[in-house]
C-alpha positions in Angstrom: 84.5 183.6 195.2 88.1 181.5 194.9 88.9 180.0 198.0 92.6 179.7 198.9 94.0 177.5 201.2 97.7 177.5 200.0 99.5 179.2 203.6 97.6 177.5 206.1 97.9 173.8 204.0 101.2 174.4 203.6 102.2 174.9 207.1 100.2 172.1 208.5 101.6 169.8 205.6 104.9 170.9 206.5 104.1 169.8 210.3 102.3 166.3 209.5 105.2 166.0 207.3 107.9 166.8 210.0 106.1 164.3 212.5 105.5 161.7 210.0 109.5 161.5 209.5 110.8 161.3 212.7 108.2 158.7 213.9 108.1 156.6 210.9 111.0 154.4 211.2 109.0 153.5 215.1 106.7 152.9 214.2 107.2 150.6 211.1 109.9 148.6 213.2 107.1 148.0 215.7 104.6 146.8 212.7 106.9 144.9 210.1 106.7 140.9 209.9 108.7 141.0 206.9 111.8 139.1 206.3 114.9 140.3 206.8 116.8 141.5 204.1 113.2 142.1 201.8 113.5 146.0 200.2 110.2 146.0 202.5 112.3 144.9 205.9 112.7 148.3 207.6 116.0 146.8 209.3 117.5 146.6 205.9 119.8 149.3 204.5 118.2 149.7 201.3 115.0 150.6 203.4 116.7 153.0 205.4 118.5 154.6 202.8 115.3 155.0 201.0 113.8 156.8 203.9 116.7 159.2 204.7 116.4 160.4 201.3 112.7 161.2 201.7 113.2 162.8 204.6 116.1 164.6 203.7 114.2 166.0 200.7 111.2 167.2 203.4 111.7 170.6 203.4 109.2 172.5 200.9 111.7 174.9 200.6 113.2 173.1 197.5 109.8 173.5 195.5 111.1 176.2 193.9 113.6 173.9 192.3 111.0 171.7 190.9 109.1 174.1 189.3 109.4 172.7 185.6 106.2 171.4 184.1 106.5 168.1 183.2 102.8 167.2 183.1 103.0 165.5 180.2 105.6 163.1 181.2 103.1 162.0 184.5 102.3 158.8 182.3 106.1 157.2 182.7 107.3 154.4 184.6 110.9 155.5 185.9 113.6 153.0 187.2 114.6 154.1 190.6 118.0 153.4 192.4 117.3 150.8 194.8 119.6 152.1 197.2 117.6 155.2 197.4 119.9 157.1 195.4 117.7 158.4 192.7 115.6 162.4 194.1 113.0 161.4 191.0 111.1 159.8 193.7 111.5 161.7 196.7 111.1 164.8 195.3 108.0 163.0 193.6 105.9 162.8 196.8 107.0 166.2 198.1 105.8 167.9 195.0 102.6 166.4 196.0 102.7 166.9 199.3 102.8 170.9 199.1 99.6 170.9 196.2 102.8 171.6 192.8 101.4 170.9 190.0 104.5 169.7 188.5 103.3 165.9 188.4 106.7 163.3 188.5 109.6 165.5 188.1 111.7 164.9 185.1 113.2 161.2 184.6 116.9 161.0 185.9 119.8 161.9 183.3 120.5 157.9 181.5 117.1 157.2 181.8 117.2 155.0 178.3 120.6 153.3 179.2 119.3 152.7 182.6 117.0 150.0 180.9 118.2 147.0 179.3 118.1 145.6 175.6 115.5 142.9 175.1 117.0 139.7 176.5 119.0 138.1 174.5 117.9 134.6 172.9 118.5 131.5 175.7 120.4 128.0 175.0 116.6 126.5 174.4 116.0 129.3 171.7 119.5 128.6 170.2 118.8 125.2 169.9 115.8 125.2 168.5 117.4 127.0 165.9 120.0 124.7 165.4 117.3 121.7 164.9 114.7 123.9 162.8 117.0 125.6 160.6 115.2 129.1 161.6 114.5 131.4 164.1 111.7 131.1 166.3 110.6 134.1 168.5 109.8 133.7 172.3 105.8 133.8 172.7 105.4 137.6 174.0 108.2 138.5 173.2 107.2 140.9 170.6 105.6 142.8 174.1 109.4 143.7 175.3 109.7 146.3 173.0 111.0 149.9 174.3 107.8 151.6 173.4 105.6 149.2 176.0 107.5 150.3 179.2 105.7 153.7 178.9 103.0 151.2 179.7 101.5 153.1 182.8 98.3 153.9 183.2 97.9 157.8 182.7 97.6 160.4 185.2 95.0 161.7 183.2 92.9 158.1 182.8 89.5 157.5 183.9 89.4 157.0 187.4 86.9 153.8 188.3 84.7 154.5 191.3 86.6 152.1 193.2 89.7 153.6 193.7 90.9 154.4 196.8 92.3 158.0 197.6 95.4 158.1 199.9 98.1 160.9 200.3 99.6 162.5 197.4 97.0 162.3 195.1 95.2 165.7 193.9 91.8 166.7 193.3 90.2 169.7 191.6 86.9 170.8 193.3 84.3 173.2 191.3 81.5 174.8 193.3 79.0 177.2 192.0 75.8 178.8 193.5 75.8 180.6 196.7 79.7 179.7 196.3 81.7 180.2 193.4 85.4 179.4 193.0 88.2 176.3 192.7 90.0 174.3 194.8 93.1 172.8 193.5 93.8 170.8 196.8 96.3 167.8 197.4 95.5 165.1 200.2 98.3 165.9 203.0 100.2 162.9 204.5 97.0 162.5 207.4 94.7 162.0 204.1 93.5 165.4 204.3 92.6 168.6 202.4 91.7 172.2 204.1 88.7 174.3 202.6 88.9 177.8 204.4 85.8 178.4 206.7 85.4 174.3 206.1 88.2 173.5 207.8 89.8 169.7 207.5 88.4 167.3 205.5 89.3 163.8 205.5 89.6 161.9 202.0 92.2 159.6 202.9 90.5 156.1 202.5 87.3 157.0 200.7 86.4 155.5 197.6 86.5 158.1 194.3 82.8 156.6 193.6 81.9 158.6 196.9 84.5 161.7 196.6 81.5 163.4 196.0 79.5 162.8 198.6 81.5 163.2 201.3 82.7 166.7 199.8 79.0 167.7 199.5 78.0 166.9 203.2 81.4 168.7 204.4 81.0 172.2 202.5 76.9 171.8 203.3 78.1 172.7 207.4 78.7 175.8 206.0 77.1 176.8 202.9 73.9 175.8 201.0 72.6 176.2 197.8 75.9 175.3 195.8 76.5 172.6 192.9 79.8 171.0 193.4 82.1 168.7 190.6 85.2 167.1 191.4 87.7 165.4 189.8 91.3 163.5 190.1 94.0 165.9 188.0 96.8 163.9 189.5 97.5 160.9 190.7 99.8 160.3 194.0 103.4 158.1 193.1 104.5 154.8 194.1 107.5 152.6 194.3 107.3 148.7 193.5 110.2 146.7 192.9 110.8 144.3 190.3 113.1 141.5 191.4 114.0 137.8 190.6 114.2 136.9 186.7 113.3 140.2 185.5 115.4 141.6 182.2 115.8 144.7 184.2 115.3 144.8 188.1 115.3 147.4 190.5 112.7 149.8 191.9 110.5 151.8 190.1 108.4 155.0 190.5 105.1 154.4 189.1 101.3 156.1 189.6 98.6 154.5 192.1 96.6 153.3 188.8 99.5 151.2 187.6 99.2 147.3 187.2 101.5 144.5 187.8 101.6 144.4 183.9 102.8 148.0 183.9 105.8 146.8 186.2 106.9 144.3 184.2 106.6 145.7 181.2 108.4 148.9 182.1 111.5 146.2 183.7 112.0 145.1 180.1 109.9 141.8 181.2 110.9 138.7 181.3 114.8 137.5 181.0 115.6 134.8 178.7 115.5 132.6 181.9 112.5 134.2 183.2 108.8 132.9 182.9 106.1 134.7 181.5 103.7 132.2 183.2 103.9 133.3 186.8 104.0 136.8 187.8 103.8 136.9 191.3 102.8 140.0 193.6 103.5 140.0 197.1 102.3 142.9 199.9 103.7 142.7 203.2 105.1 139.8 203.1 102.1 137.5 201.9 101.2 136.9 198.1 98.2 138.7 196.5 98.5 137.7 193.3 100.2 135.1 190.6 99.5 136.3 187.2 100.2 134.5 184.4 101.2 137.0 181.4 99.4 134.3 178.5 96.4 134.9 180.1 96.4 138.8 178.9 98.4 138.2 175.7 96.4 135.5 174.3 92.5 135.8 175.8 92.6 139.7 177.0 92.7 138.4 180.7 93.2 140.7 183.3 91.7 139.0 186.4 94.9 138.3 188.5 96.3 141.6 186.6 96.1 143.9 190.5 96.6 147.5 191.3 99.9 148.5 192.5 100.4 149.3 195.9 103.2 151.6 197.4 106.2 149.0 198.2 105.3 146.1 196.5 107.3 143.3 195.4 106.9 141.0 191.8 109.1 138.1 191.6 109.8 136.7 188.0 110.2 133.2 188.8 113.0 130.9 186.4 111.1 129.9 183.2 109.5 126.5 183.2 109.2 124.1 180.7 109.5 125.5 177.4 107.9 123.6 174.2 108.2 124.9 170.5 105.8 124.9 167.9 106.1 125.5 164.3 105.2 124.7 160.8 101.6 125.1 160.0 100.2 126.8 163.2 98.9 130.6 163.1 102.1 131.8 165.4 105.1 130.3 165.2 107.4 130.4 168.6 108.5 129.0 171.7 105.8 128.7 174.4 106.4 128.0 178.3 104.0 125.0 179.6 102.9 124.9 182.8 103.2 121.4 184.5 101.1 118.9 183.3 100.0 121.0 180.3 99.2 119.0 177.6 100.0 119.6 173.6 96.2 120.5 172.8 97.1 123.6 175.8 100.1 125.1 173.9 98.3 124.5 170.4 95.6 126.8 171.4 97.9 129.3 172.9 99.7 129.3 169.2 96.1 130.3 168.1 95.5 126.8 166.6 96.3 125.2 163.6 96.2 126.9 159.6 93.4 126.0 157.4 96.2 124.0 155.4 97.5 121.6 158.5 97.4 118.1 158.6 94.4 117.3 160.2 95.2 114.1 161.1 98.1 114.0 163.0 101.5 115.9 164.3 105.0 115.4 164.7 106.4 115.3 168.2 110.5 115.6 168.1 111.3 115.1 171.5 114.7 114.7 173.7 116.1 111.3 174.3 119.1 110.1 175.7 122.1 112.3 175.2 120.6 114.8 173.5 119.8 113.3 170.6 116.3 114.3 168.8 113.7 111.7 168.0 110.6 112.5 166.1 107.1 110.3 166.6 103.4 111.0 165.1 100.6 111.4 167.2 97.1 111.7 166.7 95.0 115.0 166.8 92.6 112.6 168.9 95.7 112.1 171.3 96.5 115.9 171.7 95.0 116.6 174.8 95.9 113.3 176.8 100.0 114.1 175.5 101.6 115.5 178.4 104.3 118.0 177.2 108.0 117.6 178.4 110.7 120.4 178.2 112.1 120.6 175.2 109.8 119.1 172.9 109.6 120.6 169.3 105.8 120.0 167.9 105.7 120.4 163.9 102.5 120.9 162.3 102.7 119.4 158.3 101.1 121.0 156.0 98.9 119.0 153.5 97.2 122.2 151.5 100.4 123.1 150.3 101.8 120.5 148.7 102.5 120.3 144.9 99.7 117.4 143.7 100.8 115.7 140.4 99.5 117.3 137.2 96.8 114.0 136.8 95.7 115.5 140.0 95.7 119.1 139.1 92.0 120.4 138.0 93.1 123.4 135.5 92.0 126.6 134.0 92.9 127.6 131.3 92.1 131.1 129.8 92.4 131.1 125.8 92.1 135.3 124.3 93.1 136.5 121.2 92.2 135.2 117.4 89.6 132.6 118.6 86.4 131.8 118.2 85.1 131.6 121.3 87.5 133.0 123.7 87.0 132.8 127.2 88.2 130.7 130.8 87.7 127.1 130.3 87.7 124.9 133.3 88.7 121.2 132.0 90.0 118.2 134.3 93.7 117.2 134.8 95.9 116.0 131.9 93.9 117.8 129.1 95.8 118.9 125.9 96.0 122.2 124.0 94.1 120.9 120.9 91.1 120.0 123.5 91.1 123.4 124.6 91.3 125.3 121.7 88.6 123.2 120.2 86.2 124.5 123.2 86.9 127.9 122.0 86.1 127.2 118.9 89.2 126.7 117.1 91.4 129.5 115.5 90.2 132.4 113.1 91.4 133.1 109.6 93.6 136.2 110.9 95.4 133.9 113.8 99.1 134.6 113.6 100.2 131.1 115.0 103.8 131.7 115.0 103.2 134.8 117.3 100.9 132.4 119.7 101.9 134.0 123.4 101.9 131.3 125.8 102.6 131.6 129.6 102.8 129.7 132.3 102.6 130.4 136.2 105.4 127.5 137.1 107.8 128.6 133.9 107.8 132.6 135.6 108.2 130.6 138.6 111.1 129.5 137.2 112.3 132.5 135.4 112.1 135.0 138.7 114.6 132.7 139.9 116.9 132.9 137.5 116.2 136.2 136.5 117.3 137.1 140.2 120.8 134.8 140.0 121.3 136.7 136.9 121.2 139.9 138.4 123.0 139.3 140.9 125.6 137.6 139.3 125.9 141.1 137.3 126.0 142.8 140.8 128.7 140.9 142.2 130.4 141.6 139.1 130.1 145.4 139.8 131.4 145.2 143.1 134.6 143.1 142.0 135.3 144.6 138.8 138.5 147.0 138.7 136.2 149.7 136.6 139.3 152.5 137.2 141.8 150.2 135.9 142.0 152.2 132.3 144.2 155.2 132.4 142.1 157.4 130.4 139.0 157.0 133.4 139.8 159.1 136.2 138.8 158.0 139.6 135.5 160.7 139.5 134.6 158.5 136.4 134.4 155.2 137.2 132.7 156.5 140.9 130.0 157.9 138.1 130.2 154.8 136.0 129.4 152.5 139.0 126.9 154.3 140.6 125.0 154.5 136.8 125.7 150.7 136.7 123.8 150.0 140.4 120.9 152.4 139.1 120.1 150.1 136.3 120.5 147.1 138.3 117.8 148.3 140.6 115.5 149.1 137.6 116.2 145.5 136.7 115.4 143.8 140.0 111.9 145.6 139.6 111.1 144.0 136.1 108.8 141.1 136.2 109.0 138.4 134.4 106.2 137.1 132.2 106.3 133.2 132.3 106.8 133.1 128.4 107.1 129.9 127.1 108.7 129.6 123.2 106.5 127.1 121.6 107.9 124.6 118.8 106.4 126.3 115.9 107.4 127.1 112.6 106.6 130.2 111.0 104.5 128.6 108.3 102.9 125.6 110.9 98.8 126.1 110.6 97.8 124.5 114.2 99.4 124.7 117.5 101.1 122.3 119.6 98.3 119.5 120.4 100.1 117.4 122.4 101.1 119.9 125.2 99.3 119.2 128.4 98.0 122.0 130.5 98.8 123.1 133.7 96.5 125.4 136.2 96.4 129.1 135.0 97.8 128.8 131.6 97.0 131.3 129.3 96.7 131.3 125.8 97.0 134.7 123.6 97.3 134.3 119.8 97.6 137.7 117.9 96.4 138.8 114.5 98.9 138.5 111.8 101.3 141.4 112.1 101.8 143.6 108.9 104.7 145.5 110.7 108.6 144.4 111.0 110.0 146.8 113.6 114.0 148.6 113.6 114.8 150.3 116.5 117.9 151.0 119.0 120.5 153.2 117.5 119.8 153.5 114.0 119.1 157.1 112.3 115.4 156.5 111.7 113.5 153.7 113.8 110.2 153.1 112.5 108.3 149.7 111.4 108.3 149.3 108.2 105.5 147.0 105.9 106.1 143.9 104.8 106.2 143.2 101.5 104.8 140.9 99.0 108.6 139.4 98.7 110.2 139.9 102.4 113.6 141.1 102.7 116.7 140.2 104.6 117.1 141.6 107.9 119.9 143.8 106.6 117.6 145.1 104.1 115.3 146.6 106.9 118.4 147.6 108.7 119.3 149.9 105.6 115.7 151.4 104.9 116.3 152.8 108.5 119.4 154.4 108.0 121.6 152.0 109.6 123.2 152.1 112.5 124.3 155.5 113.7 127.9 156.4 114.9 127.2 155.3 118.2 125.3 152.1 117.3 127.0 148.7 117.7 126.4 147.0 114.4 128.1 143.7 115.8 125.7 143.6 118.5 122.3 143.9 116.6 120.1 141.0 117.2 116.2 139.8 116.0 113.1 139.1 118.7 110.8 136.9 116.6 107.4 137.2 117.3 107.4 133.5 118.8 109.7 135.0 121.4 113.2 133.6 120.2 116.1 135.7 119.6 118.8 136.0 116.9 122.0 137.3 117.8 124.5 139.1 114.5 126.3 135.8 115.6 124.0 133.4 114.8 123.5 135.0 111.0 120.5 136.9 112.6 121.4 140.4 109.0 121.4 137.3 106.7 118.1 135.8 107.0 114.8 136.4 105.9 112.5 139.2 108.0 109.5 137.8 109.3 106.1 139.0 110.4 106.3 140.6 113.8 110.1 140.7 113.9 112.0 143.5 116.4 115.2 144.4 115.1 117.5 146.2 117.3 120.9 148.0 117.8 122.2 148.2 121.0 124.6 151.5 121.7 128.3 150.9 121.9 129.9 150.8 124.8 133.0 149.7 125.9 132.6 146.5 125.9 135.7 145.0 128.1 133.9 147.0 130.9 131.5 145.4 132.9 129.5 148.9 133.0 129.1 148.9 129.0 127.5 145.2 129.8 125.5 146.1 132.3 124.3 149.2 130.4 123.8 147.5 127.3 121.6 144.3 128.5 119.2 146.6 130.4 119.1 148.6 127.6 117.9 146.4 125.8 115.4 144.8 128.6 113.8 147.5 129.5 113.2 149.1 126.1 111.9 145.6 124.2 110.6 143.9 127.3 111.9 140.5 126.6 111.3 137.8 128.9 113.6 136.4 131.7 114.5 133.6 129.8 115.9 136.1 127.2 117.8 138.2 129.7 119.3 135.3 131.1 120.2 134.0 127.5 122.1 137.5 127.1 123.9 137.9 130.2 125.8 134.4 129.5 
């Protein structure tokens, strides 16, 4: 059996809803103790206005209008004019009222430029800057986002046993047994519902926890032998109103689950002069709750965090004192202290300090006189008896971080390659290359010395830097260059040309370099460098003696070619691979010796002797008073021979 209870509902609705209007104002002048001029004063405008508009919107006849389903848009928090002007939240409760199932009604049009930008950094947070050289965030800040005010609780959330039902919200009601059927019911406006052959049933002020109950011991006066399940499907709205220091006040329409972090959330928080420390809540005049925002962003707090009543008020209070902390604490920013809060407070609401602080002290830069910043140390043992004043700026030093001396340095060294023993070798600070290699064991009778490939982590340190000014040296170049300038390239050209050139410069930026240092070795030297001392996570690879000199770039044939009892010139090697081919630039060619170092056609590089492990190559001509045919050529040249940084860098001056 389906029990329906739609006509008679909706004509007693429609008359509880009808008497409700024209007593209410009364009646709520004979009850309010509120201020004049609160939203809650009844003598105010805004109050009346708000009520005209409800009651204007009575009539069930504009249902019909609202019959859109947006269900799944129950979960927002919507900003409501508060001067009543806004129908979202009239036509919110009568949707209710007569059992819709439309939920909230669609936001009004502008609902994303109806709320504000994140507020905008204050004179404190400019300051800091100013004193700090960088930017330090607000502490929750990073909750102000646009996606947190859809912060409401869902209509579709777990109901806890202690909520209170009231008018407005609806309830699904599934009976089976000697009774079969559903009841989609809403609780009228005298916290009612009507079950045919049940009659009224008063839910108005009964717990969820005992919705049940109640709903069994009514139907029982009637029928027996049933099973009954019911449920919340939607949950009756409110309107609270977020004033003082809020980035976005005004009134909004929220569901009977919301929060006072919900509210404030869905304002846009905080202003930059508003505090985040004391959220208050007040109900009829008289304070219910001051909640302090740190509390649930920092320990998960939600004590002081109430449930939203219909016509409530928050007040964002100004900010109080604000203290920043930085260097090496787990969250840098600017924190608001309560009064009397001491340093050891804040510390702990910046999550402490790093594993790599100063344990010993902190600095303490505080305001003097004037303006004027003066730091002192104090001891970690003094933290908590170190009252906080506004303005201070508390550094953290960092001790784990800093560069110790190389007699200091314990190092590792890892030695591969032609070796005896190789392996990673732990040895204490200021140990040389000749210890080392005699842990491994010393050298085998294939080591190719000359070719030894030494790196070293502070040398690519050093190279990624100027690898990068290199680079973008080249791109600034690009961007100033007059590419178009020859008559023969056409504008389409030199469009081409340049976006070729900003291709190759982004291939570059992705090459790493190696930390290749060239060693002082001469091609016929039979030990390495003793004398060098070793730094932490050097490593050591000497290669077997190469049998190979290598021609390649744009020649006819590139191949490695053998070495021969009697080596040749360069040039020689040049000509066994056909030389250079129309498009090769000859003038350009240049040697990488195995040791790393490079020979330009300048420096006599054709003329002299081939050695073992020698790269010979010829780069393609290009037009070479364009700073495309540069570009094109270096990378060229990079990214086919991998040179190191310190090669690239040689080449691009």
């Amino acid at each position: 059996m389906t029990v329906c209870t739609a006509g008679f509902r909706g004509r007693t609705i429609l008359l509880a809803t009808l008497v409700s209007i024209i007593t209410t104002p009364t009646a709520l002048l004979a009850q309010s103790n509120t201020p004049y001029g609160s939203p809650l004063d009844p003598n105010s405008q805004q109050y009346n206005s708000n009520n005209s508009q409800n009651g204007n919107n009575g009539n069930y006849g504009n249902s019909g209008n609202n019959s859109y389903n947006y269900s799944n848009m129950s979960s927002r928090i919507e900003p409501v004019d508060v001067n009543g002007n806004s129908s979202n939240s009239a036509n919110n409760n009568n949707s209710m009222g007569n059992g819709s199932q439309n939920g909230y009604n669609q936001p009004p049009l502008g609902y994303e430029s109806v709320v504000k930008k994140p507020a905008p950094p204050n004179e404190y947070e400019k300051f800091v800057e100013s004193v700090i050289g960088k930017k330090l965030p607000r502490f929750g800040a990073d909750l102000l986002v646009p996606a947190t005010r859809d912060f409401a609780a869902p209509a579709t959330a777990t109901v806890p046993p202690a909520y209170i039902l009231n008018p407005g919200d609806q309830i699904l009601i599934g009976l089976s047994g000697s009774i079969d059927g559903t009841i989609d019911a809403v609780i009228d406006n005298n916290g009612r519902i009507f079950i045919p052959k049940v009659g009224p049933i008063r839910l108005g002020g009964v717990a969820y926890g005992d919705l049940k109950s109640v709903l069994t011991r009514a139907i029982g006066t009637q029928y027996r032998d049933f099973r009954l399940s019911v449920s919340v499907t939607k949950l009756r709205g409110i309107r609270v109103y977020v004033t003082g220091f809020a980035n976005n006040p005004g009134a909004y329409s929220v569901n009977s689950l919301s929060t006072m972090a919900n509210a404030v959330l869905a304002a846009g928080g905080p202003a930059a002069g508003g505090s985040f420390r004391q959220i208050k809540l007040y109900r009829n005049g008289e304070l219910v709750s001051d909640f302090d925002l740190y509390d649930l962003i920092r320990r998960g707090d939600r004590s002081k965090d109430s449930v939203l009543q219909n016509e409530d008020v928050l007040y964002i209070p100004p900010v109080g004192a604000q203290v920043a902390l930085t260097g090496s604490v787990n969250q840098e920013a600017i924190y608001e202290a309560k009064p009397g809060e001491a340093i050891s407070a804040l510390l702990n609401y910046a999550g402490g300090a790093t594993s790599l602080a100063d344990p010993s002290r902190v600095i303490l830069y505080r305001l003097a006189d004037r303006g004027t910043v003066g730091g002192v140390e104090v001891p970690r043992a003094s933290l908590a008896s170190t009252r906080v004043t506004p303005g201070d700026i508390i550094q953290l030093l960092s001790v784990g971080s800093l560069a110790q001396p190389l007699e200091r340095q314990a190092v590792v060294v890892r030695v591969e390659g032609e070796v005896n023993r190789p392996g990673n070798y732990y040895v204490p600070p200021n140990t040389s290359l000749s210890a080392v290699m005699a842990m491994a064991g010393g050298l085998t009778s294939n080591a190719f010395i000359y070719g030894t490939n030494f790196q070293r982590v502070s040398v690519r340190q050093q190279q990624q830097q100027s690898f990068q000014e290199a680079i973008n040296q080249l791109e600034i170049s690009l961007a100033a260059a007059p590419l178009t300038k020859d008559s023969s390239i056409d504008a389409a050209t030199g469009d081409a040309q340049v976006a070729s050139a900003r291709t190759v410069l982004d291939r570059l930026r992705k090459a790493e370099p190696d930390g290749r240092v060239v060693l002082d070795i001469r091609p016929n030297s039979l030990a390495l460098p003793g004398s060098l001392l070793l730094e932490n996570n050097d490593r050591i690879y000497v290669p077997p003696r190469p049998t190979t000199i290598g021609v390649f770039g744009a020649v006819y044939r590139p191949a490695s070619f053998m070495i021969p009892a009697n080596p040749q010139t360069v040039g020689k090697y040049l000509d066994q691979a056909g030389g250079p081919i129309r498009a090769g630039d000859r003038g350009q060619t240049f040697v990488v010796r195995a040791n790393g170092a490079v020979i330009s056609k300048n420096k006599g590089a054709l003329n002299q002797k081939a050695m073992p492990g020698d790269v010979i190559f010829v780069p393609v001509k290009t037009q070479t008073t364009t700073l495309l045919g540069k570009i094109q050529q270096i990378s060229t040249i990079f990214l086919q021979l991998g040179l190191t940084a310190a090669a690239f860098v040689a080449l691009t001056n």
